[in-house]
C-alpha positions in Angstrom: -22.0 25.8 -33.0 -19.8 23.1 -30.8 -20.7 20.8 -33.4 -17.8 18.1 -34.3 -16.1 18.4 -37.5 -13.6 16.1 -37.1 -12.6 13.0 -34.5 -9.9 10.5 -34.3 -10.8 6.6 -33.5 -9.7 7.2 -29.9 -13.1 8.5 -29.5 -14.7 5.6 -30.4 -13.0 3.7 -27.2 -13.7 6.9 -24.5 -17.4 7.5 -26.1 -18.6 4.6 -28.4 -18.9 7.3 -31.5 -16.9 6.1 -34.7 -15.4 8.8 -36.1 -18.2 9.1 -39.1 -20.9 8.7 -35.9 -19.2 12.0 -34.5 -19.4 14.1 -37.6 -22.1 16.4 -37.0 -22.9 15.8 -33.4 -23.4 18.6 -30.9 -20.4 18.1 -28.0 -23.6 18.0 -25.4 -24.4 14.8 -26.9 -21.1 13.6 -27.1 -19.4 13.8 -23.3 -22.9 13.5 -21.8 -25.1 16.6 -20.5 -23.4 16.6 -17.2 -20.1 16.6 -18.4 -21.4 19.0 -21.1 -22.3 21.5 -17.9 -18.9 21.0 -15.6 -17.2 22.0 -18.7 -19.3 24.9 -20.1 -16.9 27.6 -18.6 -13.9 26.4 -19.9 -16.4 25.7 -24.0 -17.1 30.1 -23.6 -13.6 30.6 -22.8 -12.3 29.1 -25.9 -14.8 30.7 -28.1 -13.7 34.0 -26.7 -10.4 33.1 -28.2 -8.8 31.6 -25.0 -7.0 28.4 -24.5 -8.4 26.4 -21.9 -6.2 23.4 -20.1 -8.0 21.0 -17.5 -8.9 17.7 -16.0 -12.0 15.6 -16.0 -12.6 12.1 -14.8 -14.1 10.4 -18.1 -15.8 6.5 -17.2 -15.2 4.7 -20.8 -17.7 2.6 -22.7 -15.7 -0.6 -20.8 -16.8 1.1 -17.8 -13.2 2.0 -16.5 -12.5 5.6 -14.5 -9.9 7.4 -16.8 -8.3 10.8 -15.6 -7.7 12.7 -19.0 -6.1 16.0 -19.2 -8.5 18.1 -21.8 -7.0 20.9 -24.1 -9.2 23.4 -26.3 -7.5 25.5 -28.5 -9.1 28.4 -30.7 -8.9 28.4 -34.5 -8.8 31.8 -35.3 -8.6 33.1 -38.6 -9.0 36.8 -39.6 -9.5 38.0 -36.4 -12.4 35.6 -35.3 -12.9 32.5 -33.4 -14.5 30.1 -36.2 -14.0 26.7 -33.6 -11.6 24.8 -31.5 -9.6 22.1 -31.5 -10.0 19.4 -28.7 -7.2 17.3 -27.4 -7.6 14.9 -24.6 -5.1 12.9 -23.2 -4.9 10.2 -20.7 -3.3 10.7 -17.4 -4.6 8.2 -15.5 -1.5 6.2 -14.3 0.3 9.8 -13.9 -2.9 10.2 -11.4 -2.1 7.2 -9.6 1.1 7.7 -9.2 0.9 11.2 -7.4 -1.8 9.6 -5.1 0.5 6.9 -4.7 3.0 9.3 -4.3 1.2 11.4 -1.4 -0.1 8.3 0.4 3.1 7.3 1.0 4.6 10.8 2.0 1.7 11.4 4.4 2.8 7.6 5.6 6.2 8.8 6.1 5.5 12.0 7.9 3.3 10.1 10.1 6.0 7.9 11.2 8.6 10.6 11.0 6.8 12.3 13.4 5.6 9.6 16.0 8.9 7.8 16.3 10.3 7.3 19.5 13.9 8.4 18.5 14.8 11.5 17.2 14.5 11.2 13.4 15.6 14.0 10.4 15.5 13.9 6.7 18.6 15.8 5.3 19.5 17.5 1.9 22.6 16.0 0.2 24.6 19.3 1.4 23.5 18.2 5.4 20.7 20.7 6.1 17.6 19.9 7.8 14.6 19.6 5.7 12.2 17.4 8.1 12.5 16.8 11.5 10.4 15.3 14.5 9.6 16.4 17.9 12.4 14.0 19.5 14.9 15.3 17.6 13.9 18.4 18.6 13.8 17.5 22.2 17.7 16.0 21.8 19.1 19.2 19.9 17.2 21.6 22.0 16.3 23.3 18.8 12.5 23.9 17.6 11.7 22.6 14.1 11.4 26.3 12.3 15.0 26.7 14.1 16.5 23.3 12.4 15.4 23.7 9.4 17.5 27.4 9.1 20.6 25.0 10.5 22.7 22.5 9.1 24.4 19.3 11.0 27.6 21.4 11.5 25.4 24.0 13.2 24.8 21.4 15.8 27.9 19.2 16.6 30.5 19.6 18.3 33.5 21.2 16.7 36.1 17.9 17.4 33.5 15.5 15.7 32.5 17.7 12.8 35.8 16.9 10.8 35.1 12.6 10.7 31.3 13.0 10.0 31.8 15.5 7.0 34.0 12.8 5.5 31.3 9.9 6.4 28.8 12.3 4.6 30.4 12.6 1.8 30.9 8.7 1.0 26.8 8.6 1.7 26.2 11.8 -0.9 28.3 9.8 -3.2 27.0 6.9 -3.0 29.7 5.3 -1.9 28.1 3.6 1.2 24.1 3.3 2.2 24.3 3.4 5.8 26.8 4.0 9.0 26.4 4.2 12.5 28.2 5.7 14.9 28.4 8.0 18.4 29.0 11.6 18.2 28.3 14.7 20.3 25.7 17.5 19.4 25.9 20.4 21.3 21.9 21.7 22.2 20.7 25.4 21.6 21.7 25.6 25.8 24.8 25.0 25.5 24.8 21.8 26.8 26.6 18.9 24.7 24.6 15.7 24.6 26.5 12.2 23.3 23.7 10.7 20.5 24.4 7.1 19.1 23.5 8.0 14.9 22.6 6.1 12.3 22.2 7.7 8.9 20.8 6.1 5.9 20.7 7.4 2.7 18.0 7.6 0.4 17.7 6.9 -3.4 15.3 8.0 -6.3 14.2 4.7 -8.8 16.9 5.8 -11.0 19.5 5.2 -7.6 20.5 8.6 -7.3 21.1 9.6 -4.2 18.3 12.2 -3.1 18.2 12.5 0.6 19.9 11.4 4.2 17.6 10.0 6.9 18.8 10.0 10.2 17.9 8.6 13.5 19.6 9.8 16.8 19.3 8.5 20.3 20.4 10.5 23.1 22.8 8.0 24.9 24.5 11.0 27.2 23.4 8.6 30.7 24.9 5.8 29.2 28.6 7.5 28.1 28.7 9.1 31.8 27.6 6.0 33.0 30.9 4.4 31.2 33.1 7.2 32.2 32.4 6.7 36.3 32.8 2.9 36.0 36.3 3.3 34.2 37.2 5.2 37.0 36.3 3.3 39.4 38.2 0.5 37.8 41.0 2.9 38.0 
């Protein structure tokens, strides 16, 4: 009859019932009418026998927005449903945390993809897992393209040998960041000098997760540099 039979003093803090104020009470009266509604669905599932797992927004008696995570599980003996037991737990700083969490990759895809200079986040093994349209516009590749290519894919074959052992110092650990100028050869053909700069990135444990990179096509410059040495020569 979704009347309570039993309640813990947690209640007392989420719903201002004591535990002896809850025995007896119809759950309508207990979450609210409105509450009572959004969660009538999941209340006829359980009686039917089924466990139901969910989240509400609960506002406590201190007036405070909690996110809970609500369990009702059928007690079933000889065959028939004879009530549930309710569990409800509070999620509300593992709510915050994802929203905090997406904020800030929305924030980081949004610079990813407005920077000026070509930019790439890169799995430990050096394949392409986000990329932006300059980076795109250095390599010659299109993003679907990159992402089905690692670095080696790209560069050319004299410089792959002293960035695989720079990479693996930053997917040990062993250094954060380095810098240096290195050729990619672009889906054309046509090899292209970038100065790179790859940083790696940490979880809050500091494990190394991920490699961002930032590439600047410099090809004007290193021609640039070849014709005056010849001059001088």
């Amino acid at each position: 009859e979704l009347r309570n039979e039993f309640a813990n003093i947690g209640y007392e803090d989420w719903f201002g019932f004591t535990p002896e104020q809850m025995h007896g009470r119809h759950m309508r009266e207990i979450i609210g009418e409105q509450r009572y509604k959004s969660n009538e669905h999941h209340l006829q599932g359980v009686l039917r026998g089924e466990p139901q797992l969910f989240e509400r927004s609960i506002t406590n008696m201190k007036g405070n927005e909690l996110y809970t995570q609500v369990s009702y599980n059928p007690d079933i003996s000889g065959g028939k449903v004879k009530g549930f037991f309710v569990l409800v737990t509070d999620i509300t700083q593992r709510r915050h945390a994802e929203t905090a969490l997406r904020a800030s990759e929305r924030r980081f895809r949004k610079v990813l993809e407005n920077a000026p200079i070509g930019m790439a986040l890169m799995s430990l093994d050096s394949r392409f897992e986000q990329v932006n349209q300059a980076f795109c516009r250095i390599s010659g590749y299109g993003w679907e393209e990159l992402l089905n290519l690692s670095v080696d894919d790209i560069t050319f074959p004299d410089d792959i040998q002293s960035y695989r052992s720079v990479a693996e110092r930053l997917k040990t650990g062993e250094i954060d960041t380095y810098e240096s100028e290195k050729r990619y050869i672009q889906k054309s053909g046509q090899v292209v000098w970038i100065l790179l700069t790859a940083s790696l990135l940490r979880d809050d444990a500091g494990t190394p997760q991920r490699i961002i990179k930032q590439v600047q096509d410099i090809t004007q410059r290193k021609h640039l540099e070849r014709e005056l040495e010849r001059q001088a020569h």
